[in-house]
FIKOLZA-1660 file (N, C-alpha, C; in steps of 0.1 Angstrom, whole numbers, plus 5000, padded with zeros to 4 digits):
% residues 191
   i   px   py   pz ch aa at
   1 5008 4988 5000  A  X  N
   1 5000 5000 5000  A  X CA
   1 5009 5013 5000  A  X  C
   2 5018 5014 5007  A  X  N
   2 5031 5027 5007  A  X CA
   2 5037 5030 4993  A  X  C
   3 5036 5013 4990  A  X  N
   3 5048 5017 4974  A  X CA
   3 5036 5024 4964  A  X  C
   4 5021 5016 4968  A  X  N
   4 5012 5025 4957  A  X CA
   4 5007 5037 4962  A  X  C
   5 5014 5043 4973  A  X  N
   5 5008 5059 4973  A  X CA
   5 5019 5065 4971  A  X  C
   6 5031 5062 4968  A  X  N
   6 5047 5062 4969  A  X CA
   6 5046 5067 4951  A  X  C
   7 5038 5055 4944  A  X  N
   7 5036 5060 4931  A  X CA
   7 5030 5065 4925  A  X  C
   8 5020 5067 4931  A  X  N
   8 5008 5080 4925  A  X CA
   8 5014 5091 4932  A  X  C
   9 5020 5092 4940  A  X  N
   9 5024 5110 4947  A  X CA
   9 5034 5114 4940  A  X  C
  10 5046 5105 4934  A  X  N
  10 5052 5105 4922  A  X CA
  10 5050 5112 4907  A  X  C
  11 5040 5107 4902  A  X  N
  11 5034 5108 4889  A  X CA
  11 5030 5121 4893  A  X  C
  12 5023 5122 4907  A  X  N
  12 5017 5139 4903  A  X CA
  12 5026 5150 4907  A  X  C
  13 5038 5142 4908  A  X  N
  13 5049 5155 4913  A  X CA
  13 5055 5159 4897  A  X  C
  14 5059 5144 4889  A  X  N
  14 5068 5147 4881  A  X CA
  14 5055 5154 4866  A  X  C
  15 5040 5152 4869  A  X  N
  15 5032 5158 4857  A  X CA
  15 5032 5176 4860  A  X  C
  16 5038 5177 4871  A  X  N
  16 5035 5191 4872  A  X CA
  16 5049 5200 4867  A  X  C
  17 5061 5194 4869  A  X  N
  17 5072 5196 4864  A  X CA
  17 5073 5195 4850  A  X  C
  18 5079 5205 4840  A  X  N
  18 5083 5207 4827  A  X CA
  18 5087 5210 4821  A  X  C
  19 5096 5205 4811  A  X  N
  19 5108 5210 4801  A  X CA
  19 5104 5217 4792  A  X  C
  20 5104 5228 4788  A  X  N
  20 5101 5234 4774  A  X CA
  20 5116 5234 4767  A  X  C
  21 5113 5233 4753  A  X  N
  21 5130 5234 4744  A  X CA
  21 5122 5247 4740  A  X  C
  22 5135 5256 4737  A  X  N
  22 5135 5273 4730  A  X CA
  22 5137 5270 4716  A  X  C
  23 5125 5275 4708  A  X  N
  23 5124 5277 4694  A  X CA
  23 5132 5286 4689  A  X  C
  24 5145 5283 4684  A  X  N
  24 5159 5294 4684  A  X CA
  24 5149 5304 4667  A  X  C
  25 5143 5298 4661  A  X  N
  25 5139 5306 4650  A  X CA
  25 5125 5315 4653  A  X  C
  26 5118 5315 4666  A  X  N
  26 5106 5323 4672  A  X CA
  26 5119 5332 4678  A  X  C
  27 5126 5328 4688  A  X  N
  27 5135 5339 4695  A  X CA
  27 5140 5346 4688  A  X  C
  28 5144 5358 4696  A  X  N
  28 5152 5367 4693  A  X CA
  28 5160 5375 4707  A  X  C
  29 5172 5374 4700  A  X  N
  29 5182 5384 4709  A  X CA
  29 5190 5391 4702  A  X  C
  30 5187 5405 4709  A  X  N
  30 5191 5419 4703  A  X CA
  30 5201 5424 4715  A  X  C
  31 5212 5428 4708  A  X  N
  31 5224 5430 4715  A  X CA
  31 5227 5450 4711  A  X  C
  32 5231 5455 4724  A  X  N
  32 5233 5471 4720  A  X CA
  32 5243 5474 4726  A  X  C
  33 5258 5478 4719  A  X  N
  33 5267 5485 4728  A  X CA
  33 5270 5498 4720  A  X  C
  34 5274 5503 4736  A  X  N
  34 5276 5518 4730  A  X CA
  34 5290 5521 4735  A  X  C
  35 5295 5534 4729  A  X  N
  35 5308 5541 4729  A  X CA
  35 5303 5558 4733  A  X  C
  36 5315 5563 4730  A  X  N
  36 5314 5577 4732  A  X CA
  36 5305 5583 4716  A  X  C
  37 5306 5581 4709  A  X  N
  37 5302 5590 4700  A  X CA
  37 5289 5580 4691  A  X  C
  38 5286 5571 4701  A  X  N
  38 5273 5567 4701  A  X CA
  38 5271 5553 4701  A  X  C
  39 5258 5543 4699  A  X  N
  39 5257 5529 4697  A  X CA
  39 5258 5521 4686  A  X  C
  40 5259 5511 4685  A  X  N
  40 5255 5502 4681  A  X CA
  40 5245 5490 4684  A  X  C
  41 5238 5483 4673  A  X  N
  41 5229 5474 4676  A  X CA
  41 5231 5462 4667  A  X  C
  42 5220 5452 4671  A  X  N
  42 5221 5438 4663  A  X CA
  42 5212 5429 4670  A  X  C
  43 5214 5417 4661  A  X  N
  43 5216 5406 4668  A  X CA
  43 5222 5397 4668  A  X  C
  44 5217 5384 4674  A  X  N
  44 5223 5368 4674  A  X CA
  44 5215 5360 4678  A  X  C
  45 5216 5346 4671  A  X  N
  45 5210 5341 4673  A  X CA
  45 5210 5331 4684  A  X  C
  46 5202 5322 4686  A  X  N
  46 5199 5312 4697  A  X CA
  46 5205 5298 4691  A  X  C
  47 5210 5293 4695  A  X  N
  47 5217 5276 4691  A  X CA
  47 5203 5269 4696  A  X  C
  48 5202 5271 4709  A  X  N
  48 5195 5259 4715  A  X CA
  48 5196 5261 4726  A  X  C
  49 5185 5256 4735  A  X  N
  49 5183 5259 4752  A  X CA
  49 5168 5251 4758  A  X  C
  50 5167 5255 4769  A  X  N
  50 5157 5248 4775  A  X CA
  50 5155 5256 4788  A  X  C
  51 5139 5254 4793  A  X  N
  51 5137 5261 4801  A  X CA
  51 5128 5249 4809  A  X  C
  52 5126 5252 4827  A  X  N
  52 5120 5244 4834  A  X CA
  52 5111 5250 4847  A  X  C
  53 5100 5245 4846  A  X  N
  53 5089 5251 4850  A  X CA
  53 5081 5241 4853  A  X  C
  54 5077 5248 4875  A  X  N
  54 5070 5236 4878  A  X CA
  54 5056 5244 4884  A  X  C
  55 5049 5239 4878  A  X  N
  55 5030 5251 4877  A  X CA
  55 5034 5262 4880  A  X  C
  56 5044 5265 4864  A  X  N
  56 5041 5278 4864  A  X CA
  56 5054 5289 4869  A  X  C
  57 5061 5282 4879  A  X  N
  57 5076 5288 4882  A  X CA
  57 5088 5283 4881  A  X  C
  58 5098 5293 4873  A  X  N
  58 5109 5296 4868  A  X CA
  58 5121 5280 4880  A  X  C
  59 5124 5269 4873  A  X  N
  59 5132 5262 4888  A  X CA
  59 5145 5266 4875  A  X  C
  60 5149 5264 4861  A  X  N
  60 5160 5260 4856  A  X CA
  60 5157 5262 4842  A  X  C
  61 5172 5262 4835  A  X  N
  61 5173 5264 4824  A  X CA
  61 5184 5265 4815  A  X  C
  62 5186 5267 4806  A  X  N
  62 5200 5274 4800  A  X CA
  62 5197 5274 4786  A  X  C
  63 5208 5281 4778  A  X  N
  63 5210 5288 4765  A  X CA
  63 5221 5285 4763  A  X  C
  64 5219 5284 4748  A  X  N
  64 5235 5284 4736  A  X CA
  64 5229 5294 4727  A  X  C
  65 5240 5305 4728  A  X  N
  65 5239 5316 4713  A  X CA
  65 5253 5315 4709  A  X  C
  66 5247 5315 4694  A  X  N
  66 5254 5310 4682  A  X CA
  66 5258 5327 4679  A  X  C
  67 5275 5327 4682  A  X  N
  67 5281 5342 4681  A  X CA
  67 5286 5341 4667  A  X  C
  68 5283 5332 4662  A  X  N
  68 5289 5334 4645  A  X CA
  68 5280 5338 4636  A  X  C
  69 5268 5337 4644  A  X  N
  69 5252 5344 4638  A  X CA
  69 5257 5360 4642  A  X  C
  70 5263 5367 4647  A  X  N
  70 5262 5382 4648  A  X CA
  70 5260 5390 4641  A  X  C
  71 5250 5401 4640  A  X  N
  71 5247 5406 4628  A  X CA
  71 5242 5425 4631  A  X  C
  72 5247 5432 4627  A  X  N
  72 5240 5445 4632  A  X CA
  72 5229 5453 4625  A  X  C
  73 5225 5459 4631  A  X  N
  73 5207 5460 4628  A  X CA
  73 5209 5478 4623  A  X  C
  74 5224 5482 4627  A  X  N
  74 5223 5503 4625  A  X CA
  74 5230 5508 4607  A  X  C
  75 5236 5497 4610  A  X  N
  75 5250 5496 4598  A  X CA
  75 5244 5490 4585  A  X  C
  76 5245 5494 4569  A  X  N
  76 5242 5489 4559  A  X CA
  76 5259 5484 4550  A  X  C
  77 5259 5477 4545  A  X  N
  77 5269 5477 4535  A  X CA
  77 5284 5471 4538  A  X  C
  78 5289 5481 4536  A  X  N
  78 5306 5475 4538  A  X CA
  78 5311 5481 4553  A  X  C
  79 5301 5489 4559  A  X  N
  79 5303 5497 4573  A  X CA
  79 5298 5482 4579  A  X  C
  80 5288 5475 4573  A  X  N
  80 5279 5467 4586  A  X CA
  80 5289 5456 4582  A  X  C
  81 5297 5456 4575  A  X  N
  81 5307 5440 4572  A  X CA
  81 5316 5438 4583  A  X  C
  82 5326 5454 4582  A  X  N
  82 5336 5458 4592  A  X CA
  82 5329 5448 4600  A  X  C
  83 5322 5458 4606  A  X  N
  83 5312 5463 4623  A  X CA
  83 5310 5446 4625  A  X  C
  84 5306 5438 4617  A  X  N
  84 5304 5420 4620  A  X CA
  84 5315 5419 4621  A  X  C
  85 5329 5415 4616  A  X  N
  85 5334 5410 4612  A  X CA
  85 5348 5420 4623  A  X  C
  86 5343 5428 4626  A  X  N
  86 5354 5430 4641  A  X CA
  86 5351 5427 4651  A  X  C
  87 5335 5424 4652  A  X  N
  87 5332 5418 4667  A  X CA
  87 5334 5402 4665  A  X  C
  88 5334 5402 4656  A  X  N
  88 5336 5379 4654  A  X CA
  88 5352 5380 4659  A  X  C
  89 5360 5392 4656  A  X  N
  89 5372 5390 4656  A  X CA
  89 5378 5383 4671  A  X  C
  90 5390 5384 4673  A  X  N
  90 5396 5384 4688  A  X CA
  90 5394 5396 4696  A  X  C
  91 5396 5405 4690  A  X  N
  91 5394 5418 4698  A  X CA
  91 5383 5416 4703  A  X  C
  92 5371 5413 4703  A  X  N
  92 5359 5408 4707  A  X CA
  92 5355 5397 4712  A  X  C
  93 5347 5387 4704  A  X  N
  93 5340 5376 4708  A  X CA
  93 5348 5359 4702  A  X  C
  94 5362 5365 4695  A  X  N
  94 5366 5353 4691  A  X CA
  94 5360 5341 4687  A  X  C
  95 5347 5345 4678  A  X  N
  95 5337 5336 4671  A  X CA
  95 5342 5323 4667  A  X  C
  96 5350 5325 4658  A  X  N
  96 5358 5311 4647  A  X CA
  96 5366 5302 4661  A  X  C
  97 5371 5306 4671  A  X  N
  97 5374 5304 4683  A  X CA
  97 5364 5295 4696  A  X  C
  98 5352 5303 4696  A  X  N
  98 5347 5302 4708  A  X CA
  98 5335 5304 4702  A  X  C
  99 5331 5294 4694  A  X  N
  99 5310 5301 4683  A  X CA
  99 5303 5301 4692  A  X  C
 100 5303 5295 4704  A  X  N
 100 5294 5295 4714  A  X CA
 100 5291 5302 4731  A  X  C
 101 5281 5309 4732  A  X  N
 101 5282 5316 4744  A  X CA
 101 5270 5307 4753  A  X  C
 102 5273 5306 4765  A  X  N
 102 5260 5299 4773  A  X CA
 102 5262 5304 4784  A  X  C
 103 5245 5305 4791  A  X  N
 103 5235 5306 4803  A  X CA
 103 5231 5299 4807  A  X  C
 104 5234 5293 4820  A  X  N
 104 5229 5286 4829  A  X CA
 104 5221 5284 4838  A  X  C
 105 5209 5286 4842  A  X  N
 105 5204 5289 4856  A  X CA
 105 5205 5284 4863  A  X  C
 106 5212 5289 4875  A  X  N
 106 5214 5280 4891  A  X CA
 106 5204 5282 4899  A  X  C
 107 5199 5292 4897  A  X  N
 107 5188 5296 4909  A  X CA
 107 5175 5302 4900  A  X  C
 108 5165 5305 4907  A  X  N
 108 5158 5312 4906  A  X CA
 108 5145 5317 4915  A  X  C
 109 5145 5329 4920  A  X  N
 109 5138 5334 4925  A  X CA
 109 5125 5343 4922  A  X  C
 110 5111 5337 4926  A  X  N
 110 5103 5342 4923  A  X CA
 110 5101 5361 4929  A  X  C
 111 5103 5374 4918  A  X  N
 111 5100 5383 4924  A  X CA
 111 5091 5390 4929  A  X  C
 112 5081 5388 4915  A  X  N
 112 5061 5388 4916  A  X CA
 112 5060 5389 4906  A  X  C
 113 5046 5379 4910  A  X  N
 113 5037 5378 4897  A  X CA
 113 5044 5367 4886  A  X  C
 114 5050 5373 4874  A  X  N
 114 5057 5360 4866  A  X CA
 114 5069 5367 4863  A  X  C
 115 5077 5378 4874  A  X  N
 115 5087 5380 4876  A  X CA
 115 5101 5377 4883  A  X  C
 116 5109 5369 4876  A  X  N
 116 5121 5362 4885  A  X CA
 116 5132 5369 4886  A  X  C
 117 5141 5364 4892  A  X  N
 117 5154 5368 4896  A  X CA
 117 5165 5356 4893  A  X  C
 118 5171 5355 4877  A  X  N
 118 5173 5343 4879  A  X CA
 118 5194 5349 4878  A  X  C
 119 5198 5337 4884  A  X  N
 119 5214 5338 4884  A  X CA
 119 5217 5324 4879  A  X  C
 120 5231 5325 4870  A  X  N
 120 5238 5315 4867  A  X CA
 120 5251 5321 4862  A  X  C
 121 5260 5311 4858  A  X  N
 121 5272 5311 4851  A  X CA
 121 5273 5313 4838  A  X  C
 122 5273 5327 4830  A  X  N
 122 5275 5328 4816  A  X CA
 122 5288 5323 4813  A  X  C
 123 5290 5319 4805  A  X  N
 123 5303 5319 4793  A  X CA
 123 5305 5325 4782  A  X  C
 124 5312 5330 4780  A  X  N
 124 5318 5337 4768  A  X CA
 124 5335 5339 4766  A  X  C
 125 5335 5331 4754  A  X  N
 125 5351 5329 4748  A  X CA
 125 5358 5317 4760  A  X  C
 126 5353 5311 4766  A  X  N
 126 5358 5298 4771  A  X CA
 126 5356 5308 4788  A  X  C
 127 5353 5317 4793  A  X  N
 127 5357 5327 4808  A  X CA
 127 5346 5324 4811  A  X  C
 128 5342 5320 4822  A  X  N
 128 5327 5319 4833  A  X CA
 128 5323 5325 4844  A  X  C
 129 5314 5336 4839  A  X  N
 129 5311 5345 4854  A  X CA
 129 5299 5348 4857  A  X  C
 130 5293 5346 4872  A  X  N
 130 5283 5350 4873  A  X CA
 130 5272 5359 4870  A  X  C
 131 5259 5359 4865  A  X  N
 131 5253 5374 4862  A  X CA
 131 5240 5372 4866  A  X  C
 132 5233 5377 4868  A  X  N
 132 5221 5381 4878  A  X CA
 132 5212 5391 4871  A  X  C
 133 5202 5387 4867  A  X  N
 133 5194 5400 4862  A  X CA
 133 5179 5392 4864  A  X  C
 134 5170 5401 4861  A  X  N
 134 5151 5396 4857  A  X CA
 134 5148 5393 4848  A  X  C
 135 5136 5387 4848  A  X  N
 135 5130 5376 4837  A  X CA
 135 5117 5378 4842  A  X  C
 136 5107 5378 4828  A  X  N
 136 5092 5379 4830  A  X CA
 136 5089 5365 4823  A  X  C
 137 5085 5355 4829  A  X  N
 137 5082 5342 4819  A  X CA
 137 5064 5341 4824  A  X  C
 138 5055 5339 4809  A  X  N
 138 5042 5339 4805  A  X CA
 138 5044 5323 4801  A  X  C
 139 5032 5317 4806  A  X  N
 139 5031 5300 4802  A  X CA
 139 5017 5303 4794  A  X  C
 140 5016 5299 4780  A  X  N
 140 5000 5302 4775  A  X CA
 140 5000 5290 4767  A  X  C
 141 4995 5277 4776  A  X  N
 141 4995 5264 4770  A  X CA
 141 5007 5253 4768  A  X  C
 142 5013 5249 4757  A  X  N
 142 5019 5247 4758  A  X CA
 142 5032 5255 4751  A  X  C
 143 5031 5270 4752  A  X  N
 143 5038 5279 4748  A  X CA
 143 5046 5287 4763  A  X  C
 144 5058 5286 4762  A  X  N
 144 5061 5295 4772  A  X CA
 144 5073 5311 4765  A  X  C
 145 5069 5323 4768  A  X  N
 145 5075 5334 4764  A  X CA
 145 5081 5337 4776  A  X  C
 146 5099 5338 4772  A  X  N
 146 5111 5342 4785  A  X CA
 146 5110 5356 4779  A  X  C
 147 5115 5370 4785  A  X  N
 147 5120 5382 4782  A  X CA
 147 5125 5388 4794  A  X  C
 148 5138 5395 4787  A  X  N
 148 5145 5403 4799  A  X CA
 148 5160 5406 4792  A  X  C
 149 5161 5412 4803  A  X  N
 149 5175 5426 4798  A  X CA
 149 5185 5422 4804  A  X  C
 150 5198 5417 4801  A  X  N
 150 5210 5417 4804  A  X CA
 150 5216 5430 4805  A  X  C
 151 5224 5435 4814  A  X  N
 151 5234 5441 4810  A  X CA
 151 5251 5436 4813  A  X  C
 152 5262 5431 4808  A  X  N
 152 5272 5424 4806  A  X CA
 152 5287 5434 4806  A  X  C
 153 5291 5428 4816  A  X  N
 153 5302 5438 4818  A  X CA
 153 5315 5428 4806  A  X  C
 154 5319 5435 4792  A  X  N
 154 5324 5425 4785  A  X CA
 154 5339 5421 4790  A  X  C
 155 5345 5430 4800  A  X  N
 155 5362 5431 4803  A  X CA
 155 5361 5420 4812  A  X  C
 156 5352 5413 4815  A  X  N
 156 5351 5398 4823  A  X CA
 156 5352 5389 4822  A  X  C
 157 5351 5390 4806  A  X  N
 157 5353 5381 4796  A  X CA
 157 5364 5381 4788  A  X  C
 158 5377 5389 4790  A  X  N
 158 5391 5396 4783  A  X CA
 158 5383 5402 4770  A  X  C
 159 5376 5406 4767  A  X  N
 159 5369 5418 4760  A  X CA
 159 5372 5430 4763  A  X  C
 160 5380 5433 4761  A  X  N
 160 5393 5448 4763  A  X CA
 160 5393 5460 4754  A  X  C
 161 5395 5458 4741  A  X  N
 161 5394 5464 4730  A  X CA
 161 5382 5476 4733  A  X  C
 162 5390 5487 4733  A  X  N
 162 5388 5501 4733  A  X CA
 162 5380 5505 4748  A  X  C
 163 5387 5498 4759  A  X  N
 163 5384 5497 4768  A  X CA
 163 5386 5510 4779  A  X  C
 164 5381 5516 4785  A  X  N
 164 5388 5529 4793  A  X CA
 164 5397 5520 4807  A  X  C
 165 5394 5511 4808  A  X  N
 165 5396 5499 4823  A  X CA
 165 5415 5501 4817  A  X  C
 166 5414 5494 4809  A  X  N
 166 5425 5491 4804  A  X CA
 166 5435 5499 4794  A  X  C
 167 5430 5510 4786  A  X  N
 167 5438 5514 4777  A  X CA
 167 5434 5537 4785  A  X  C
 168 5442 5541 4782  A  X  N
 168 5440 5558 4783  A  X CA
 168 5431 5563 4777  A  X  C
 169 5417 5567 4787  A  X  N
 169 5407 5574 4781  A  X CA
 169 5411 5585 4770  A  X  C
 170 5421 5593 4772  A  X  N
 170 5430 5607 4765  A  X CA
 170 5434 5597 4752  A  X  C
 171 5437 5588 4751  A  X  N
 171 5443 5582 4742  A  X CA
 171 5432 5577 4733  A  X  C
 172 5424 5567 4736  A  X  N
 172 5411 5564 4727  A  X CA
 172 5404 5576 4726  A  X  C
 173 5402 5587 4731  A  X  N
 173 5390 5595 4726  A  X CA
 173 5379 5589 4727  A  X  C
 174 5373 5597 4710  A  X  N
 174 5358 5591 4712  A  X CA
 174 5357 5577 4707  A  X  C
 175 5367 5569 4709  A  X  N
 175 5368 5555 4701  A  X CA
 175 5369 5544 4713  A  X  C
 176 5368 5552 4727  A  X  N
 176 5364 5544 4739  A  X CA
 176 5354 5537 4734  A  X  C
 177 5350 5529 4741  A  X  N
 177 5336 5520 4741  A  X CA
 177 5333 5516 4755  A  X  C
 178 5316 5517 4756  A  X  N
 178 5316 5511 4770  A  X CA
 178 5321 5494 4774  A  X  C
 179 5324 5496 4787  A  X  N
 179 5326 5480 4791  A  X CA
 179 5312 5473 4794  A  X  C
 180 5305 5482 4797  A  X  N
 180 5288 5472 4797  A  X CA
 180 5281 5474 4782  A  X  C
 181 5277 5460 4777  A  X  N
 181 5268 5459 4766  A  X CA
 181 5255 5450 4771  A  X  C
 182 5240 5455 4765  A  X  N
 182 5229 5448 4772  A  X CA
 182 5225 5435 4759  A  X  C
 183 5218 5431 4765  A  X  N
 183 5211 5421 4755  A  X CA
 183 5199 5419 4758  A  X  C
 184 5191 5423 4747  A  X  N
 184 5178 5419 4752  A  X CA
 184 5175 5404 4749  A  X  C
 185 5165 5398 4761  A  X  N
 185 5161 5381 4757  A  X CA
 185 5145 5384 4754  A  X  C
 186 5139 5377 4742  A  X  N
 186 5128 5376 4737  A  X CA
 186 5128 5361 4734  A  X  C
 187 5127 5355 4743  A  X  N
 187 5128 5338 4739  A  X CA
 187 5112 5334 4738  A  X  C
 188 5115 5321 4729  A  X  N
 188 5101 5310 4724  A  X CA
 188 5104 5298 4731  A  X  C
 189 5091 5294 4738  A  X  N
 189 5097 5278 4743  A  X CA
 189 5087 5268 4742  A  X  C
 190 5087 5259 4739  A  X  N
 190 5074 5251 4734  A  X CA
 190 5077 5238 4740  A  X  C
 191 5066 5230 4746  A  X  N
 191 5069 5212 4754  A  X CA
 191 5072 5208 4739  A  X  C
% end
């Protein structure tokens, strides 16, 4: 009699528990860094990830973005080729190097409502560091929508290049760039 209440209390723990995979072609993530004499925008794409949710709250998850997808959204032409094609570089994201950036979630805290607080271990270029920011996750069936704002300190990651941290503000001018770049998350996640 124990092992059969043992298994039905089972079944209704693990039916409430749920994986969603992220529809990397519904998502979107838009990436914005700025300098002294103004921003830049873009995006990139999603590899693949997964989100976990038990009636309804945020337990776990993680993300692969595909940094060889990088693409800017301000720039047309042979300006927007540069502008890709020096952030794929080393001075940057070391794409051909390291194609892949990932998010992990270790925790997550409900804030209100269908607002979390989630932390984990990012990576970027093979470096792993904590980051902490909000997430609004909507469950509408078997559809779940993540969204929320990073902002990414990139000198954490040896992301240096035109750095005030590391190089003479007097010296770069207006060719400083900031060390924080944000990313917006607009993720798709379907059972």
């Amino acid at each position: 009699m124990k092992f059969l209440t043992l298994a039905i209390l089972s079944l209704g723990l693990s039916a409430q528990a749920a994986d969603y995979s992220f529809n990397a072609k519904a998502s979107k993530l838009e990436w914005e860094g700025k300098k002294i004499s103004g921003a830049h925008m873009g995006e990139v794409s999603l590899k693949e990830g997964k989100i976990e949710l038990n009636e309804g709250v945020l337990k776990g998850g993680e993300i692969q973005i595909d940094l060889s997808s990088i693409t800017t959204t301000d720039l047309q032409g042979e300006w927007a080729d540069k502008l890709v094609g020096h952030l794929k570089s080393d001075d940057f994201f070391s794409a051909e190097k390291h194609p892949t950036a990932t998010f992990k979630i270790d925790s997550a805290k409900k804030v209100s409502g269908n607002k979390f607080k989630v932390t984990g271990p990012l990576t970027i270029k093979g470096k792993s560091a904590p980051q902490t920011f909000e997430v609004s996750v909507k469950t509408e069936g078997d559809k779940v929508t993540v969204n929320g704002d990073i902002s990414i300190d990139r000198t954490t990651y040896d992301i240096k290049y035109g750095s005030g941290k590391f190089f003479d503000p007097k010296s770069l001018g207006d060719k400083m760039i900031n060390d924080k770049f944000t990313v917006k998350l607009n993720l798709v996640a379907n059972k």
